[in-house]
C-alpha positions as CSV (number, residue, x, y, z in Angstrom):
1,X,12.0,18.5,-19.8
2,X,10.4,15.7,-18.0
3,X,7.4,15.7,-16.0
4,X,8.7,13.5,-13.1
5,X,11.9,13.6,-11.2
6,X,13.0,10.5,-10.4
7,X,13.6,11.6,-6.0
8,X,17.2,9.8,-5.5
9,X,17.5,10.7,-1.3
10,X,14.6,10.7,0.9
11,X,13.5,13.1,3.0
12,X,13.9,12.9,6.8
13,X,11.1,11.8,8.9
14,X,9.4,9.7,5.7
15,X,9.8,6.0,7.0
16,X,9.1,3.0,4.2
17,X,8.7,-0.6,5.1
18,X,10.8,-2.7,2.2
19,X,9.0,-5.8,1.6
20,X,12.1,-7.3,-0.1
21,X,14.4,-6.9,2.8
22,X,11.8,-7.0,5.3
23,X,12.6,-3.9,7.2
24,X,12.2,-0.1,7.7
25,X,14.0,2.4,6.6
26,X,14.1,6.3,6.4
27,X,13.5,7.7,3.0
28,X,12.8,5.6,0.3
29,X,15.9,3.6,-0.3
30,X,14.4,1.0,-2.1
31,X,12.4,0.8,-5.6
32,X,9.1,2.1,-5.2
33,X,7.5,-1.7,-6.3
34,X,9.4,-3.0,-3.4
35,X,8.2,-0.9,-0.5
36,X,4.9,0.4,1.8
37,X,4.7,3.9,2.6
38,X,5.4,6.5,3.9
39,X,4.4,6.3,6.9
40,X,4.7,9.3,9.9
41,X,6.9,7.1,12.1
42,X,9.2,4.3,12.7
43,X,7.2,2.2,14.5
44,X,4.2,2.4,12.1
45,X,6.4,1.3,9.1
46,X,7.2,-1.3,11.6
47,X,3.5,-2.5,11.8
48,X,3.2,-2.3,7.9
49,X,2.1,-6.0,6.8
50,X,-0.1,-5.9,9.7
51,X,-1.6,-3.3,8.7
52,X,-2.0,-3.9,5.2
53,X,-3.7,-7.4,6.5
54,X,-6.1,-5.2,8.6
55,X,-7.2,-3.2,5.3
56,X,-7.4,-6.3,3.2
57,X,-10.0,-8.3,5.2
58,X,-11.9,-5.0,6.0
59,X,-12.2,-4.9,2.1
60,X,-13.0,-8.7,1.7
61,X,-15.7,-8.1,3.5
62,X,-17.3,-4.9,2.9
63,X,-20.9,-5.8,0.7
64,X,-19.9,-2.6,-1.0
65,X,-17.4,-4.0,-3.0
66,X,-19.0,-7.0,-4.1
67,X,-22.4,-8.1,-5.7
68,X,-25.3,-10.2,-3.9
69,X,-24.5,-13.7,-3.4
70,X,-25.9,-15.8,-6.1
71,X,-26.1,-13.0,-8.4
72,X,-24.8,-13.8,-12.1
73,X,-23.3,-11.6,-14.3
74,X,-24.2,-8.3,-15.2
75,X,-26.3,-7.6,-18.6
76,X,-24.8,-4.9,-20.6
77,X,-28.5,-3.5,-20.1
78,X,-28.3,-2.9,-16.3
């Protein structure tokens, strides 16, 4: 038995931005690799790259997610 179904249709009201064909679409219809989502709405798929833009430079630039500037690299001691 496997542990995954591999989902074939999607479900109404899921919307996926492909990234191959550079469009939305309702239910994934493309591979998985291919494709943001879901997201609640057309018009948010729509605004996908954008958004995933947005989400990059807030990461870039979050002091969280890197170490001080000038700082070498860690001791397996720290």
């Amino acid at each position: 038995m496997a542990l995954f179904k591999r989902r074939t249709a999607g479900k109404p009201g899921e919307w996926y931005y492909c990234l191959e064909h550079r469009k939305v679409e309702e239910g994934p219809e493309c591979p998985a690799k291919d494709r943001f989502g879901p997201y609640p709405s057309p018009e948010a798929a729509g605004h996908a790259m954008e958004t995933a833009h947005e989400r990059n430079a807030r990461w870039e630039n979050d002091p969280r997610w890197h170490d001080a500037p000038g700082a070498g690299p860690r001791s397996p001691e720290d």
